[in-house]
matplotlib code that plots the C-alpha trace (Angstrom):
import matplotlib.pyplot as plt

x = [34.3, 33.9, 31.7, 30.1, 26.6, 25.1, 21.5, 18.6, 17.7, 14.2, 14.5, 15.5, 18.7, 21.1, 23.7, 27.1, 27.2, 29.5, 28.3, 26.3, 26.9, 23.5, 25.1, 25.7, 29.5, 27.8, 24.5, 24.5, 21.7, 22.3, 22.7, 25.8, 27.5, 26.9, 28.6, 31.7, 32.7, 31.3, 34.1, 36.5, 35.8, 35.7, 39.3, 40.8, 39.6, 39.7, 36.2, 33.7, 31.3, 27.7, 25.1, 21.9, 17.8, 15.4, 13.7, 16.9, 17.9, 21.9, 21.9, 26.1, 28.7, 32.6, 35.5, 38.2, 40.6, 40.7, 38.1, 37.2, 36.2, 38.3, 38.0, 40.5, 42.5]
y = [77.8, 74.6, 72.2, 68.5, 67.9, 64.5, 64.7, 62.9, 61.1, 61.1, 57.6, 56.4, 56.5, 59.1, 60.5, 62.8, 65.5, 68.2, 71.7, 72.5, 68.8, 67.7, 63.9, 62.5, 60.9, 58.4, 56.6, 54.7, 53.0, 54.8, 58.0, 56.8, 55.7, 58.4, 60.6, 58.7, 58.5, 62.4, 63.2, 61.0, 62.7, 66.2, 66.0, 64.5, 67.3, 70.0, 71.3, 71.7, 69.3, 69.6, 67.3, 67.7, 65.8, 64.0, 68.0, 69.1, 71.5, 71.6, 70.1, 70.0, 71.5, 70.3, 71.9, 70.0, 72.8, 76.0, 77.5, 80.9, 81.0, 79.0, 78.3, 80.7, 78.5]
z = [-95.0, -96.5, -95.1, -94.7, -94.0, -92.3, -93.2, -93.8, -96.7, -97.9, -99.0, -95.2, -93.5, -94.0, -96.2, -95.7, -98.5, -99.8, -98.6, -101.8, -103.7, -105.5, -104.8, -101.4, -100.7, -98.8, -97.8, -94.2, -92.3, -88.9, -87.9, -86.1, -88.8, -91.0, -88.1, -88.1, -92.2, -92.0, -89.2, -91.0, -94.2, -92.7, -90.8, -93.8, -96.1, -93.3, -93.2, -90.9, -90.4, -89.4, -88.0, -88.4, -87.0, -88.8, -89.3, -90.8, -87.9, -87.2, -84.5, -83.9, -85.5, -85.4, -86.9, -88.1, -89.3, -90.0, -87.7, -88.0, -84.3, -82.5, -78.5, -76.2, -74.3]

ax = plt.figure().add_subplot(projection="3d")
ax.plot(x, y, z, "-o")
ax.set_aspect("equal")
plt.show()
């Protein structure tokens, strides 16, 4: 599925990038705010978005749309 990536950027900070985009979308200060435009971006554009450390490890996954595993009510 389509995906957004929070990561770190090896210049400081952080950046929100296309699965597979050379280019981030966006280049934030905090961690925090990285997470919100990457959630905003990922529900707007229905793809899943994942979080990941300062070591690059996922470290949270959401889905915002079309989940192939979604939760049994």
């Amino acid at each position: 599925p389509p995906t957004h990536h929070v990561v770190p950027s090896g210049s400081g900070g952080w950046n929100v990038r296309r699965g597979g985009a050379d280019r981030a979308s966006g280049h934030f200060d905090t961690k925090e705010q990285a997470v919100d435009y990457g959630r905003e971006v990922s529900r707007n554009q229905q793809t899943e978005l994942r979080i990941h450390n300062r070591d690059g490890r996922i470290a949270q996954s959401d889905s915002h749309g079309r989940d192939p595993n979604p939760p049994r009510g």
